[in-house]
N, C-alpha and C positions, 0 to 999 in steps of 0.2 A: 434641488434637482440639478441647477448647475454643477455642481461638484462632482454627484453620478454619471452625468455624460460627460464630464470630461475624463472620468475614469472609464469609462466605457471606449471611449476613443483612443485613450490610451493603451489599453488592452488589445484592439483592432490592431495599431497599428506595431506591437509589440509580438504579435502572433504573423504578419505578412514581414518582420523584420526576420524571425527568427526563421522562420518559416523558409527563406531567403539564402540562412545560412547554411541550414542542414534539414534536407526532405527529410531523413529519416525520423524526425521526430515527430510522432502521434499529437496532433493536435487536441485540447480539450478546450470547445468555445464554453466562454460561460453560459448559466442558465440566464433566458429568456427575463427582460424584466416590464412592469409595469411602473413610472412614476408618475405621481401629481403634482402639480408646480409647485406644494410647499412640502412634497417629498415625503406625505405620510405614507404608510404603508395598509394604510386602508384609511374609510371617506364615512363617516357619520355626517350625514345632512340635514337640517331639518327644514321644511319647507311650508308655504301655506297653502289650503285648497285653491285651485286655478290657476297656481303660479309655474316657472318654469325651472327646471334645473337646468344648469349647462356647464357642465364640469372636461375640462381639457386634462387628456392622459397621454403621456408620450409612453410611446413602446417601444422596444429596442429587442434584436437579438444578432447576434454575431455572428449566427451561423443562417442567418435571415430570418423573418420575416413570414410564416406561414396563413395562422389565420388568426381572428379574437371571435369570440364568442360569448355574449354578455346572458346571462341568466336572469331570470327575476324567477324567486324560487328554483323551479324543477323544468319552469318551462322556457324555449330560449325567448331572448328580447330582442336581439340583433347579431348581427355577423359579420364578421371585414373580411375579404380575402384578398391574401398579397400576392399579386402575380409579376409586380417588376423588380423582384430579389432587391426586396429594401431592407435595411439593416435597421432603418428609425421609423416610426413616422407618429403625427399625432390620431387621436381620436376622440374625438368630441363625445362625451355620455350625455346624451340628452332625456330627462325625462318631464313629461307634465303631467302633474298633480290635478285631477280629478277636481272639478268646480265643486262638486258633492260629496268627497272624500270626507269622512268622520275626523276627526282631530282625535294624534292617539293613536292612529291608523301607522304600520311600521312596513314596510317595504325594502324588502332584500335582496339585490342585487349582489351576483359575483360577475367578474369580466374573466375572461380566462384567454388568455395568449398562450400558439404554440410556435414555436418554432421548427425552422425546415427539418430538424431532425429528430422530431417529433417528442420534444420535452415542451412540456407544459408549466406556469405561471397561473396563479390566479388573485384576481384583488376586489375583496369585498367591498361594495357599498351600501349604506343605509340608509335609506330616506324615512325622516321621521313627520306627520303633519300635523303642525300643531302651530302656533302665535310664533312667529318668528324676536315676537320685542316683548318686552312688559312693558307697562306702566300700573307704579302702586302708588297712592298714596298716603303723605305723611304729612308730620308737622313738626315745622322747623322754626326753633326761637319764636314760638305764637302762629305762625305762617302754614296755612297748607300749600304743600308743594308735588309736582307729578316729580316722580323720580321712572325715569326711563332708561331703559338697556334694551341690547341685543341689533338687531336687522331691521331695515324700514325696509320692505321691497315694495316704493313706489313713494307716493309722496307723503307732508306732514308739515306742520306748519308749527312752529312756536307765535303764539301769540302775546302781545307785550300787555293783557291782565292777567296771566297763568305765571306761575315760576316752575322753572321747570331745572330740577337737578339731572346731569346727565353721569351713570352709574356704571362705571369700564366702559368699554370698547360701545360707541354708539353709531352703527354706519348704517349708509343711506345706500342701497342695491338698486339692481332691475332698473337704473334710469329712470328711479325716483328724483324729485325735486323737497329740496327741504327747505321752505320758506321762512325766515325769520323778521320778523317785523322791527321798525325802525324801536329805535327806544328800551327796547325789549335787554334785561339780561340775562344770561344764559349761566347757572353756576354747574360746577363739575366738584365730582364726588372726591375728597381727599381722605388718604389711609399712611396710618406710617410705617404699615408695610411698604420696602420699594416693589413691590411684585404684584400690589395693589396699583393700577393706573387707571385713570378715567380720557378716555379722547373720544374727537368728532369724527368719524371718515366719512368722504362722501369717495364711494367708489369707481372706478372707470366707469363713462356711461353714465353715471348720474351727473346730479350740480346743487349748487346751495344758492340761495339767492338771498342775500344779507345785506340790503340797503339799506343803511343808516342815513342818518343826516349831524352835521355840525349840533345841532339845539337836541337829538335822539339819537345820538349813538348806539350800536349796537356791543353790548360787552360780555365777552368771555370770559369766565374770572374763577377763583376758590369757590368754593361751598364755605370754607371757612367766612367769609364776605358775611354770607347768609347768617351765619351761626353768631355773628360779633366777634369773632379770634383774629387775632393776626396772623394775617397771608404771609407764607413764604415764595420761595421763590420758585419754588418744585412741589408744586401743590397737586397737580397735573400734568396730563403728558402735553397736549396740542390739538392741532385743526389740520387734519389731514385731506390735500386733494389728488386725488390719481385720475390723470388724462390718457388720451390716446396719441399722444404727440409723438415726434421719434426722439430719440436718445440713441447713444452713440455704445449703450449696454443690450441693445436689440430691443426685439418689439413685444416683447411679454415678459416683463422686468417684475420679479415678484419679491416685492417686500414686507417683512410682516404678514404674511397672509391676502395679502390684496396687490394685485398687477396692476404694474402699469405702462406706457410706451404704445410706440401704433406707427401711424399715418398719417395721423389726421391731424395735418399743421395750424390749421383754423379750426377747432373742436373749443366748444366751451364747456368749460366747470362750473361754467356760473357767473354770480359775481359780488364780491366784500367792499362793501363803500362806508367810510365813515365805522370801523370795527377797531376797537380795543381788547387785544389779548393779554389777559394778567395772570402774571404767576403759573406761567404752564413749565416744562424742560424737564420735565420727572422721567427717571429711569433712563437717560439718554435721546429723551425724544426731544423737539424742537418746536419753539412755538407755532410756526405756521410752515406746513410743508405743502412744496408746491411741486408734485413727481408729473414727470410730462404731460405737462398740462397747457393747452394750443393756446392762443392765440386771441383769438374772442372771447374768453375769460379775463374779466376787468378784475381790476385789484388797483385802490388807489382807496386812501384816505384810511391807512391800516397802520394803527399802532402794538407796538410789542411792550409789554412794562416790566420789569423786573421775571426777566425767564434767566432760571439756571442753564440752561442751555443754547444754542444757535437761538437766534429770534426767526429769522429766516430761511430756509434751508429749499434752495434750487434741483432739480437733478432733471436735466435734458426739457425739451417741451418750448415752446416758442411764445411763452407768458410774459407780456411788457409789467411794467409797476410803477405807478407816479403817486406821489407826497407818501413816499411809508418811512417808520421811523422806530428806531427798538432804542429805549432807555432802562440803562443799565444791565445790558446781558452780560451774562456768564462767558459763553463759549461765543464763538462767531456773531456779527450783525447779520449777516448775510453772505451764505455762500453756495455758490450755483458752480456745478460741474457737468458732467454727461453730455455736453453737449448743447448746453442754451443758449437758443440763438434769442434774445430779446433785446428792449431796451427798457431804458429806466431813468428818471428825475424825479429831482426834487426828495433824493435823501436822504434822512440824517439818521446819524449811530451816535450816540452819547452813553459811555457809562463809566463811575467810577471804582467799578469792582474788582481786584484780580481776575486773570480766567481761572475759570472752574473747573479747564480740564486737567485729567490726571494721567501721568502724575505730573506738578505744577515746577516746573521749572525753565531755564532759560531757552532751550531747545523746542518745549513743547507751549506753543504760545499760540493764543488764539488772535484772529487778525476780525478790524472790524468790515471788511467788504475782503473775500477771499473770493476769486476767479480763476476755477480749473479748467479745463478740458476731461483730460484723461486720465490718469496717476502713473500707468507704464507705456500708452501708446498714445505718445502726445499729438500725432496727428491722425490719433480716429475721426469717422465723418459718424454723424456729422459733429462740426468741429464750432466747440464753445466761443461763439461770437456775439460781440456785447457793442449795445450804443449806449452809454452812462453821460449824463450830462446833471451839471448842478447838487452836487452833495459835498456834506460835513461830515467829519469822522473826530470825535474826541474819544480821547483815549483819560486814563488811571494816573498819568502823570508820567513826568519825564526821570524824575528821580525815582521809580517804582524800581526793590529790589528784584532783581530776575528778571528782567524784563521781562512780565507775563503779558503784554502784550503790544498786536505791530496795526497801522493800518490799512493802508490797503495794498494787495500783491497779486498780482497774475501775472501766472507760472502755469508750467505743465502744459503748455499747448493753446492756453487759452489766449485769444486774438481779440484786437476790437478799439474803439473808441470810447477814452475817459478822459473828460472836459470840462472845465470850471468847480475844480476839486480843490478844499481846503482839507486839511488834513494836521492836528495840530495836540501836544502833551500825548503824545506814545513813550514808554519806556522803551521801546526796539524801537526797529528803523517802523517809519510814515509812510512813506512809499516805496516800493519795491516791484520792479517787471524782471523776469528771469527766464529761461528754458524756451526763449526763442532764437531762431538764426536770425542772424544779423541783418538779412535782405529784407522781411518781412516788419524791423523797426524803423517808423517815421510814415510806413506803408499801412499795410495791413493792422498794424499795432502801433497809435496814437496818445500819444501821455501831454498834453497840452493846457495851458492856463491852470496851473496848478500852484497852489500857495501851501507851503507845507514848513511849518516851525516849530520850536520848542517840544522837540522830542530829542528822545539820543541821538538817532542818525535821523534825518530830515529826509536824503534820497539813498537808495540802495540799488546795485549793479546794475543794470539797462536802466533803473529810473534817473540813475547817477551819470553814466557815464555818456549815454545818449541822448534824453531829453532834459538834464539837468544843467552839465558841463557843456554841453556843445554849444549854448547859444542861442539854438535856432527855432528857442520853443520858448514859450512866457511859462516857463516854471521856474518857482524862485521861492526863496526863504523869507521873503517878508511876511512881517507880521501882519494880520489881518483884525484893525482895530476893532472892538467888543467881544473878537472869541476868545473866550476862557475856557476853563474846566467846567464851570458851573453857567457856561452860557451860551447858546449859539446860534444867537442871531446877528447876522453879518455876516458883508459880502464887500469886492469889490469888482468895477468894472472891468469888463471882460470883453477883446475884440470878435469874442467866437460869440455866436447866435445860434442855438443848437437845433432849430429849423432848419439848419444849415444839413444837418444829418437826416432830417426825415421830417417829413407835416404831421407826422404823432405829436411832433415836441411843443411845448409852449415857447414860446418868445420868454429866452431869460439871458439878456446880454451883462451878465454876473457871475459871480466867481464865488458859490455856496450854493447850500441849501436853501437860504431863510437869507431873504435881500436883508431887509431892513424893519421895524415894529412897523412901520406902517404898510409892510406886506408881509405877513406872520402867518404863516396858512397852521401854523400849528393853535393860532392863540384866535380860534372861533368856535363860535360854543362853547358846548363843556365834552367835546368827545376826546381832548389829549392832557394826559398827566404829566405832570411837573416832577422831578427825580423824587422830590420827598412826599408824592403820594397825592398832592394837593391838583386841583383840575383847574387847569389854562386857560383862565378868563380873559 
């Protein structure tokens, strides 16, 4: 839909251009249009008895704005009439589904837009009412299992004596709740088709509520798991959440087919405690996505294991994050842009893998903590601000050919405080701040108590030249004794207390992720894996 209004705008203003230069030319505005936010050209729905439809349609016409008129069959359903010569505006189609409607039962809608000049537009919808989900089941490796797909509209629970395979696209609508019990795991359906994907979404408006514990983790994982095969890395797509938070891409950001962006700064998703996600980044997707999603949404004690793709993926939303940790990603550990204002401790990125993205060379390298703003207007509002305190970043090795990859960089606008950062065995530069004015570093943009070694370059441009070379900041090339490649626990003292930034933070006057074994927040229970698959006793 984006792409169409801004061709539409374009057109507008290419007609008062021209228009400008020489009246004598007959104007022809284009015809009248109808979009839907994923830009079909017509709307098959299917719904359940008593529930609601609530479908947003933008209309546009250049020569304005006359009237809509929605049909259901032959007789009208509703009417808009435009009297302040608008050229755009949205319209909500709302229908509700009959508590007593038959399943099976087909309802046909057209919307019909005219414009002032009396051409007309029409865009059919269909409502169909029937089981928005399935569940069938089967039996896997000995095992009966519910294999589930489609739409939850309202709530549902995974219970941890069921096994439940989840089979494409599994989302949670209408401000359902999807409860998952401690212990419980949850496998996803794998195909070697890539066009075959399995993922969670909980959509704008709903939440999941996935409290694990250290001794009952809650896991995400292959179907292969189930079957005895060996997991890859791209087994699966991911755990999708869409908030109503703002983003700095506006407030009905529609991706994949599910919006998200808003308002509501404090709006909760939910909340993932004590969750292990394995083998998901199939097709380009990313282990855990988290699209403007507020504020009182908890996310802490969330691990990523071997994902082909991003483990974490930000975009706008005012979601904090403490103890998360992706071992062995492909493409990015974590990158947040649009706009996210949060903060975050306690986290670690370890992997020994080249990146995975393509195509793989020295230019195109994935970092493991990337911090955007904007990609062309770096001072969109609202504007990517970060409090980071307490994390490890290991990288593929320092001799890695091409250096495929760096650790951590914010560029583009993004602003903020990172504090008590080791950073260590990157093939490219460890750290990297770039694409800010000068006024705003030591101010607004904080790079302090930073330990960063044994990579190619150790600091890069503003990490280099401003808080590295100047002096006036505790960031330095020492080595930080027990971190390796294959290890990363350790830390050292640090005069920053990152209380110091805000009473979200724990007291950790240290310089990492992981002080010391005798304070290993990763090594309790059995809910964090070890690089080679083994569980961190």
């Amino acid at each position: 839909m984006k792409n169409k209004s801004l061709h539409f705008l374009v057109v507008i203003l290419h007609l008062l251009m021209t228009g400008c230069a020489d009246k004598e030319i007959d104007f022809v505005f284009p015809e009248p249009m109808i979009l839907s936010m994923t830009d079909e050209t017509a709307l098959t729905l299917v719904q359940e008895p008593g529930k609601i439809i609530n479908v947003p349609l933008n209309v546009q016409a250049a020569s304005g704005l006359e009237s809509l008129v929605v049909y259901l069959g032959a007789e009208r359903y509703d009417e808009v009439s435009y009297t302040n010569n608008e050229l755009s505006a949205t319209y909500d189609f709302k229908f509700n589904v009959a508590a007593d409607a038959s399943l099976g039962t087909v309802y046909d809608f057209v919307v019909t837009l005219t414009d002032k000049i009396g051409r007309s537009t029409s865009f059919p919808i269909t409502v169909s009412v029937d089981a928005t989900y399935t569940i069938t089941v089967e039996t896997v490796s000995g095992k009966e299992v519910s294999v589930i797909q489609g739409k939850i509209n309202g709530d549902f629970h995974f219970e941890r004596e069921k096994t439940y395979v989840v089979a494409g696209t599994l989302a949670v609508e209408d401000g359902g709740t999807l409860t998952i019990d401690a212990g419980s795991t949850v496998y996803f359906r794998t195909s070697a088709d890539n066009a075959v994907n399995s993922r969670l979404v909980i959509a704008r408006g709903s939440r999941i509520q996935a409290t694990g514990t250290a001794a009952a983790p809650i896991v995400l994982t292959s179907e292969k798991v189930l079957r005895g095969e060996n997991p890859s890395f791209d087994d699966w797509g991911g755990l999708f959440l869409f908030g109503a938070a703002p983003t700095n891409r506006g407030s009905n950001v529609v991706e994949d087919g599910f919006v998200y962006g808003g308002s509501a700064t404090t709006e909760s998703s939910g909340r993932l405690r004590y969750v292990r996600i394995e083998y998901a980044g199939k097709d380009d997707y990313h282990a855990l996505n988290l699209f403007g999603v507020g504020s009182a949404t908890g996310i802490d004690h969330v691990q990523v294991f071997q994902c082909q793709n991003n483990a974490f993926r930000i975009r706008g939303g005012r979601v904090n994050l403490r103890y998360i940790a992706a071992i062995d990603h492909g493409g990015y550990g974590l990158w947040a842009d649009e706009g996210w204002q949060g903060k975050g401790q306690f986290w670690l990125f370890q992997t020994n893998i080249p990146a995975t993205l393509v195509p793989r060379n020295f230019w195109n390298q994935a970092r493991s903590l990337e911090l955007r703003n904007h990609d062309s207007f770096y001072d969109s509002s609202p504007r990517t601000t970060f409090q980071i305190a307490n994390v490890t970043l290991i990288g593929n090795g320092e001799g890695t050919t091409d250096g495929t990859r760096r650790g951590a960089r914010v560029r583009r606008g993004a602003i903020g405080q990172l504090r008590n950062l080791i950073v260590a065995h990157f093939p490219s530069d460890a750290v990297r701040v770039e694409d800010l004015p000068v006024e705003v570093l030591g101010g607004e943009m904080v790079l302090d108590n930073v330990r960063a070694f044994r990579s190619a370059t150790n600091y890069a441009q503003e990490a280099e030249s401003v808080f590295f070379q100047s002096g006036l900041y505790d960031v330095t090339e020492d080595v930080v004794s027990g971190i390796a490649r294959d290890n990363y626990v350790g830390s050292v003292a640090s005069a920053f207390n990152p209380q110091e930034l805000d009473p979200w933070f724990i007291a950790a006057d240290y310089i990492g992720a992981v002080q010391h074994t005798n304070n290993d927040w990763t090594r309790q229970g059995v809910w964090f894996k070890n690089r080679d698959g083994s569980i961190r006793e």
